[in-house]
C-alpha positions in Angstrom: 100.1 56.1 86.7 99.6 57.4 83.1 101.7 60.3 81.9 98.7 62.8 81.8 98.5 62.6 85.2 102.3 62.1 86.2 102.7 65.5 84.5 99.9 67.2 86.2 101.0 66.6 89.3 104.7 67.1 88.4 103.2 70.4 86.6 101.2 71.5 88.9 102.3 70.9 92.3 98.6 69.9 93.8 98.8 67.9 96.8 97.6 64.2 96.4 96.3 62.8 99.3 96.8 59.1 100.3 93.8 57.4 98.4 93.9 59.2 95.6 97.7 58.4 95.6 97.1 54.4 96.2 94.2 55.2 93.5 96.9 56.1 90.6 99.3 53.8 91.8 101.9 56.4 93.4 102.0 54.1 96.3 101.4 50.8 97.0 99.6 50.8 100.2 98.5 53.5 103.0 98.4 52.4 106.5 96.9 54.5 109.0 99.9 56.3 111.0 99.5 54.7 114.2 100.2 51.3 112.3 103.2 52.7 110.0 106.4 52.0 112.2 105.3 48.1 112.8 103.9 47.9 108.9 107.4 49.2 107.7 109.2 46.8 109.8 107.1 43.6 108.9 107.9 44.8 105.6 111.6 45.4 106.0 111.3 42.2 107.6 110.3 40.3 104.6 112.8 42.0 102.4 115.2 41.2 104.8 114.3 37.4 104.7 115.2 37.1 101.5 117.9 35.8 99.0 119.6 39.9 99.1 121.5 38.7 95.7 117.8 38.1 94.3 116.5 41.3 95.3 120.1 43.6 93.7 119.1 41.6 90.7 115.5 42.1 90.7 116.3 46.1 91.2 118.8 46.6 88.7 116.1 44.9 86.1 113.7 47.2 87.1 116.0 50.1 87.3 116.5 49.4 83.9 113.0 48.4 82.6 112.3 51.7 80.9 115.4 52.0 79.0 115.6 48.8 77.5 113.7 47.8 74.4 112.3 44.0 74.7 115.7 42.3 73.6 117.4 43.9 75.5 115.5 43.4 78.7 114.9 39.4 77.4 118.7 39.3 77.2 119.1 41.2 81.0 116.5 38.6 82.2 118.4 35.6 80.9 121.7 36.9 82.0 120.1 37.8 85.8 118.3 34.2 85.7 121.4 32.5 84.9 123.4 34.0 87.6 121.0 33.5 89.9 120.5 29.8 89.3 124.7 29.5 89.9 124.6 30.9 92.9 124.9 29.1 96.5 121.4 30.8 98.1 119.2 29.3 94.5 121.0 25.7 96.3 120.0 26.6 99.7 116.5 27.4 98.3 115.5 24.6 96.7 116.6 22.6 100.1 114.9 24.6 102.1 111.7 24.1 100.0 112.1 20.5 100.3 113.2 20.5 103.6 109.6 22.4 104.6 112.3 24.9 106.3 112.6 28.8 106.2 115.7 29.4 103.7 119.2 30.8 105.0 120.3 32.8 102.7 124.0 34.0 103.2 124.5 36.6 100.0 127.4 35.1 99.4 
C-alpha cells in the first residue's frame, strides 16, 4: 500500500472492505467466514512446522526493514544468515532434505 492511500484511510477513517483491502495489500488473503477457523489453523499449522529460530529471525529483519538503510539491513542479513547456518535445526534441515523426510526442528 502506497502512502497516499495509508494516510487516507488512517485520515479518514472509511471502512475498507475485504477486496478492496486484499486489493491495496492490507491483507494477504480473505477467506470466506465459514472457512476462516480451519484456514487460520492450516496456516498456524505451517508456521508451526517450521525451524521457530528461522522465523524470530526472519521477524526481527522485517521488524527492522524500514529503519535500516541498505548497509545496515546487508549487514543484519549476514549476521541473521550466519547464525542461522550454526545452528542445530539448519543441520537437521539439510538431513531432512536428503533424507526425503519432514524436518524436526527442536528451536534449540
Amino acid at each position: 500500500m502506497g502512502a497516499a492511500r495509508a494516510a487516507e484511510i488512517a485520515l479518514l477513517g472509511d471502512a475498507v472492505g475485504a477486496s478492496d483491502a486484499l486489493r491495496v495489500g492490507l491483507v494477504s488473503r480473505v477467506v470466506p467466514a465459514a472457512e476462516l477457523n480451519a484456514e487460520a489453523a492450516a496456516l498456524a499449522g505451517r508456521l508451526a512446522d517450521l525451524a521457530p529460530g528461522a522465523v524470530a529471525a526472519t521477524k526481527r529483519l522485517l521488524a527492522g526493514a524500514f529503519e535500516r538503510d541498505l548497509d545496515a539491513a546487508l549487514e543484519a542479513e549476514a549476521e541473521a544468515q550466519a547464525g542461522a547456518g550454526s545452528h542445530p535445526d539448519h543441520a537437521e534441515g539439510l538431513a531432512a532434505f536428503i533424507e526425503k523426510r519432514p524436518p524436526r526442528f527442536r528451536g534449540e
